[in-house]
MARROLO-308448 format. One record per residue: residue in one letter; x, y, z of N, C-alpha, C in turn. Coordinates in pm, whole numbers, plus 50000, padded with zeros to 5 digits. Layout:
<atoms>
AXYZXYZXYZ...
</atoms>
This chain:
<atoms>
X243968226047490245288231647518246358221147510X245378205347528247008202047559247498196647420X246498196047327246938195747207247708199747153X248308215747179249088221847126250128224147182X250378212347304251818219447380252838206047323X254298210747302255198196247279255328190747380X256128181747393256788174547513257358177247608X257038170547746257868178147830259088170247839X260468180347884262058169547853262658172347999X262968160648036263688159248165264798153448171X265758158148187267038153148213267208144448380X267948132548339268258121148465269608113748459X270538117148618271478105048603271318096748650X270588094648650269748077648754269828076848876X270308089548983270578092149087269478098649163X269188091549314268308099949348268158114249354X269428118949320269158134649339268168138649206X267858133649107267218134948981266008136149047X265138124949125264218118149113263068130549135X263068140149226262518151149220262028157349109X262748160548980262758165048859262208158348795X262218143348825261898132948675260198130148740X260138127548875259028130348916257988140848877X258618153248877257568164148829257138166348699X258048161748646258038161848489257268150248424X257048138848530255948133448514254448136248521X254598143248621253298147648686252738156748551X253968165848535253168172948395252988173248306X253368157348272253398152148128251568143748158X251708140348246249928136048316248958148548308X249348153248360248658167048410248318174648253X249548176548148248528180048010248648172747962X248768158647949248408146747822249028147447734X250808152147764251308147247623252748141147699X253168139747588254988127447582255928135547702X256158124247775257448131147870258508123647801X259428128847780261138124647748261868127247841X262278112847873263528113747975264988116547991X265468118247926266858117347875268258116547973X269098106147917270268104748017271438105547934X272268115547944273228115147885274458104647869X274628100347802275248088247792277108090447783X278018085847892279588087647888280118079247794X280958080147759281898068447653282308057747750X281788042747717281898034147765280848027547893X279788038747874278578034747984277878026447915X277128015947977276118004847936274528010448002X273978013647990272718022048038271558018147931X270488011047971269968003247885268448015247878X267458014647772266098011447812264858014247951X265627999447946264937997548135265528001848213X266678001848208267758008148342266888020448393X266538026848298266278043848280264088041348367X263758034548253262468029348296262668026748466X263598019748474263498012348656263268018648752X263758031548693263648047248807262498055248820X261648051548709261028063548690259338059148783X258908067348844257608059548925256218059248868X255338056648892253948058348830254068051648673X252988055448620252458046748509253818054848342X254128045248271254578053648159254148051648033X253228050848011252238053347892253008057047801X253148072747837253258083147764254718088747746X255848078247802257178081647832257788077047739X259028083947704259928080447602261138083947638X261878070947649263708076147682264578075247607X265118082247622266488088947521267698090747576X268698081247484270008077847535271038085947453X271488097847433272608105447335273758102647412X274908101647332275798105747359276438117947384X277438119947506278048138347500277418140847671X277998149747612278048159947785276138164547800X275898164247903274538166047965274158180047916X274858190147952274588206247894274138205947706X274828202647693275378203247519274228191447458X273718176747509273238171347467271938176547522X271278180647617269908184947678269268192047576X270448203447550269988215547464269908206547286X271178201447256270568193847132269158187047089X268738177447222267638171147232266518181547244X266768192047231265818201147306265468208147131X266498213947089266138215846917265888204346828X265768193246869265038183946774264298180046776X263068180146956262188176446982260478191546991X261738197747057260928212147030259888209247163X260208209547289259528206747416258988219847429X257938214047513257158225947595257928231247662X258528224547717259118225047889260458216247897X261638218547985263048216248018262628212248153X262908203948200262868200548364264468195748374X264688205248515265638197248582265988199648753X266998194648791266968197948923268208203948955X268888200149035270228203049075271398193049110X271358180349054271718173449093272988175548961X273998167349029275538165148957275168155148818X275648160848746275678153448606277298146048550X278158149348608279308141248553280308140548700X281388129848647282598128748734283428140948797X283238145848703284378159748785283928172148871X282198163548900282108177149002280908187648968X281128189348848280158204148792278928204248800X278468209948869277068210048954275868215848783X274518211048827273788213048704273408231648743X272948231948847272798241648914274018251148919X274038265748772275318270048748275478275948623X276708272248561276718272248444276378264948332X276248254448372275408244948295273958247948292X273388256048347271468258248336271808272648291X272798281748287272888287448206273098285648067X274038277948050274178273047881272628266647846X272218258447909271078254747824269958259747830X269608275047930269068284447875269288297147743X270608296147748271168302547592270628296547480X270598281847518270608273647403269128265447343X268958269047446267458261647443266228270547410X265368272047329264528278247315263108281047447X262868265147498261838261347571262338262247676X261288268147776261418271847917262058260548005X262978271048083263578255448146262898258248312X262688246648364261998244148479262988238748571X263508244948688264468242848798263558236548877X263918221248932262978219849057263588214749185X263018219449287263838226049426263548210149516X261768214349522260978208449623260268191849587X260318183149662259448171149642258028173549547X257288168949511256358172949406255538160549456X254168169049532252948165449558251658164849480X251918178849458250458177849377250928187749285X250308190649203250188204049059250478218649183X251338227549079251658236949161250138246449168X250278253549284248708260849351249298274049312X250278284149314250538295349322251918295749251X251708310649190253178310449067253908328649101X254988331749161255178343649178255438347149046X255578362848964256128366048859257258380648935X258048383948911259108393948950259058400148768X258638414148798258458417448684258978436148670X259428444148523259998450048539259248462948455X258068462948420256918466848323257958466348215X258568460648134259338457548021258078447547904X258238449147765257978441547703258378426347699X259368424747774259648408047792259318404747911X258998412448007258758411748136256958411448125X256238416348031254758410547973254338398647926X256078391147821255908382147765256338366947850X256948368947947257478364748059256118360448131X255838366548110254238365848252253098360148160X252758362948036252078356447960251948342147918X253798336047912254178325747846253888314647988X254108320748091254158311948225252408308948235X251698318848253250108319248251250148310948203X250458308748062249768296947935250168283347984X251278281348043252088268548069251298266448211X251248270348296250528268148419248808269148415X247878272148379246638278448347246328277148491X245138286348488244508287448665244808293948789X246108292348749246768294348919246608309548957X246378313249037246668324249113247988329949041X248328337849056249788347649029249888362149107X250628362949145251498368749209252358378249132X252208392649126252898397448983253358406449058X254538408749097255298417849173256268423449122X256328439549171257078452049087257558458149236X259128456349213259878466149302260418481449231X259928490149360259768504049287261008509749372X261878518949314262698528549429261768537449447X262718546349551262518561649620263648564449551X263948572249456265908580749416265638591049594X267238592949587267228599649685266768598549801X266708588749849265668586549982266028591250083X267528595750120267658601450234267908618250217X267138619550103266868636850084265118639850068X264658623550090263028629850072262578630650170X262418635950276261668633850409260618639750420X259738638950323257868640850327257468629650295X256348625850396255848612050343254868617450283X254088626750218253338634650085254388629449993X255218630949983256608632049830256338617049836X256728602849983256788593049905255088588949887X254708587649923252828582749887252538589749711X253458602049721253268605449554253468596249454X255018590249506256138583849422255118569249399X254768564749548254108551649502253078553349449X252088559349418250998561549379251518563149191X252348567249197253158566949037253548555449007X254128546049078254458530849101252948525249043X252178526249082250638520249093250418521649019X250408533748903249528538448794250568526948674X251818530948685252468523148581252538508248590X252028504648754251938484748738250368485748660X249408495348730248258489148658248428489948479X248928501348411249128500248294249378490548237X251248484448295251618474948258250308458248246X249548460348339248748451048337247468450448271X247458463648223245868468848153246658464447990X247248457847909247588456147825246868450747752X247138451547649245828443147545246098429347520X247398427147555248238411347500247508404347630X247418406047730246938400147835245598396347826X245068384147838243468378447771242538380747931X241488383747925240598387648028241168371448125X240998367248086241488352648187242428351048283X243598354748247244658359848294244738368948364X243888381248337244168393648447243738387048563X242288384548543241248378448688242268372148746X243228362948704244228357648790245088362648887X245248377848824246578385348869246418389248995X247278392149125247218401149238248628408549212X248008418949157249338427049162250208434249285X251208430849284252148432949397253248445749420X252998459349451253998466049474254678470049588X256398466149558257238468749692258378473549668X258298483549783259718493849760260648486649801X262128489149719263308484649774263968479749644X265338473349680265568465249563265218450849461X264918450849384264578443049306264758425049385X265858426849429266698412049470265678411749561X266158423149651265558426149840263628420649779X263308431049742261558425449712261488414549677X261968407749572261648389749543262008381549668X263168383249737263178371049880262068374849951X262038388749958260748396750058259178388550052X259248387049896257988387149823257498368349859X258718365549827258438347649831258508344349918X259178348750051258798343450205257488350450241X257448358950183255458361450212254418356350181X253918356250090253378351949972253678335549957X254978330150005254398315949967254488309149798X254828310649729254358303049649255058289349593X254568282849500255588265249466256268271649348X256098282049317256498281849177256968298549184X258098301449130258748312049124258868314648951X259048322748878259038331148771259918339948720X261018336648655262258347048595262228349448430X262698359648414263028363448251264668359348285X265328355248133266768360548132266858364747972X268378371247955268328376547894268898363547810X268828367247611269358352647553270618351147528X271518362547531272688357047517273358357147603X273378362347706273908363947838274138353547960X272058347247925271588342148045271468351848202X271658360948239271578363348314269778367848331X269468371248443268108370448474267618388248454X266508387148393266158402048349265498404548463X264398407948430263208419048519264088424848598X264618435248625265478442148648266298435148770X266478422248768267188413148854269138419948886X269248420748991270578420348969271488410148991X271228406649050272048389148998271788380548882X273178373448845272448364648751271348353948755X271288343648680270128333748728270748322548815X271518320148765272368311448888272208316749015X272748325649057273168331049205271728332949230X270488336749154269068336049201268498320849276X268888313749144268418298249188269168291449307X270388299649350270868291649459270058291949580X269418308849575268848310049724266828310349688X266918304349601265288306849555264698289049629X263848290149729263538279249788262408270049709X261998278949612260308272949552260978267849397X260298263749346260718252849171260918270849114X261568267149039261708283648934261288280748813X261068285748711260568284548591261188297748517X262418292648436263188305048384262718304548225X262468318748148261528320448069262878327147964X263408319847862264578326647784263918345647721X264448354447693263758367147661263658359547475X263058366947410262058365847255263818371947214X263758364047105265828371547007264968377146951X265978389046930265888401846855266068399546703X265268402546605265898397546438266928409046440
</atoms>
């Protein structure tokens, strides 16, 4: 497998707020055996050497390669990102320039527009390889491919595949026969969604499928203060950026209050 994955790319301003990100992105450049790229966007008139970049980074670098572009951090991430063709986008939330503009925003929106390869938000200190991966899912065809593409990038882990269902009308149904119907209809269409053929016997065994009434938003905080997991799971849409599986917020306003690393999965362009 790890033959066939590219590089993983991490963006750094040499600031400890990075070090989280550049850390993990180590770990998983270890973890499947191929090239981590570091990259620091470079201002007009900065001196930022090589080693400067090396000085920060912890553990062994074999396998590391840093990269100095010129340009704005958004605009150059995503450039570096179509010429290298990464597995994986790591970053965190830390401030990338003078005036303020948080990475965490519109900027991880643009370079999910722009970027083909999954970008990886990371929240938490990074101990060990993540143990558990939620998926928030919408039985949608990208919401299959969403959950597939993460499987492949993570292998092993447990998953967590959770579907928020309504009641319409809920304060006109008052038989709990009518709702046990409704969910039991909920049930038949998560198992479908999961009885798919694209899904490899490997993967299912992984799955615990998760159904909870309410709203989409309401079930994912619901779901991840339960459940626990290091690793959270979004679709967005590609030109938009905003977050699919029937999310109603965008991905920003998700990642502000999402406590676990996220792993945002761009949707497949339409020809």
């Amino acid at each position: 497998m790890a033959g066939q994955r590219g590089p993983v790319l991490v963006a750094t301003d040499l600031s400890a707020r990075s070090d989280r990100a550049v850390d993990r992105a180590l770990m998983l450049g270890r973890q499947w055996q191929v090239e981590t790229c570091v990259v620091h966007a470079m201002r007009p008139g900065e001196t930022v050497t090589d080693s400067d970049v090396r000085a920060t980074l912890s553990g062994t670098q074999d396998k590391v390669t840093v990269l100095l572009p010129l340009g704005p951090a958004p605009d150059t991430i995503a450039d570096v990102a179509r010429d290298i063709a990464p597995a994986l986008i790591v970053t965190g939330i830390a401030r990338f320039n003078h005036v303020g503009d948080y990475f965490l925003g519109t900027a991880v929106d643009h370079i999910i527009r722009n970027a083909a390869a999954p970008v990886l938000i990371v929240k938490q200190r990074p101990h060990q390889p993540y143990r558990r991966m939620l998926v928030s899912v919408d039985l949608s065809a990208d919401a299959l491919r969403t959950l597939r593409l993460a499987a492949e990038l993570f292998p092993e882990i447990p998953i967590d595949v959770v579907h928020a269902y309504h009641v319409p009308f809920r304060g006109w149904i008052d038989s709990d026969g009518m709702r046990e119907e409704l969910r039991r209809e909920a049930e038949t269409k998560l198992a479908s969604f999961l009885d798919d053929g694209e899904l490899p016997a490997e993967l299912a065994a992984r799955i615990v499928p998760r159904l909870e009434l309410g709203a989409p938003d309401e079930v994912l905080a619901r779901s991840i203060a339960a459940f626990t997991p290091d690793l959270a799971v979004l679709g967005s849409r590609d030109r938009s950026g905003l977050a699919q599986a029937a999310l109603g917020s965008n991905t920003s306003a998700l990642l502000a209050w999402i406590a676990a690393d996220t792993l945002v999965i761009k949707k497949a362009r339409e020809d």
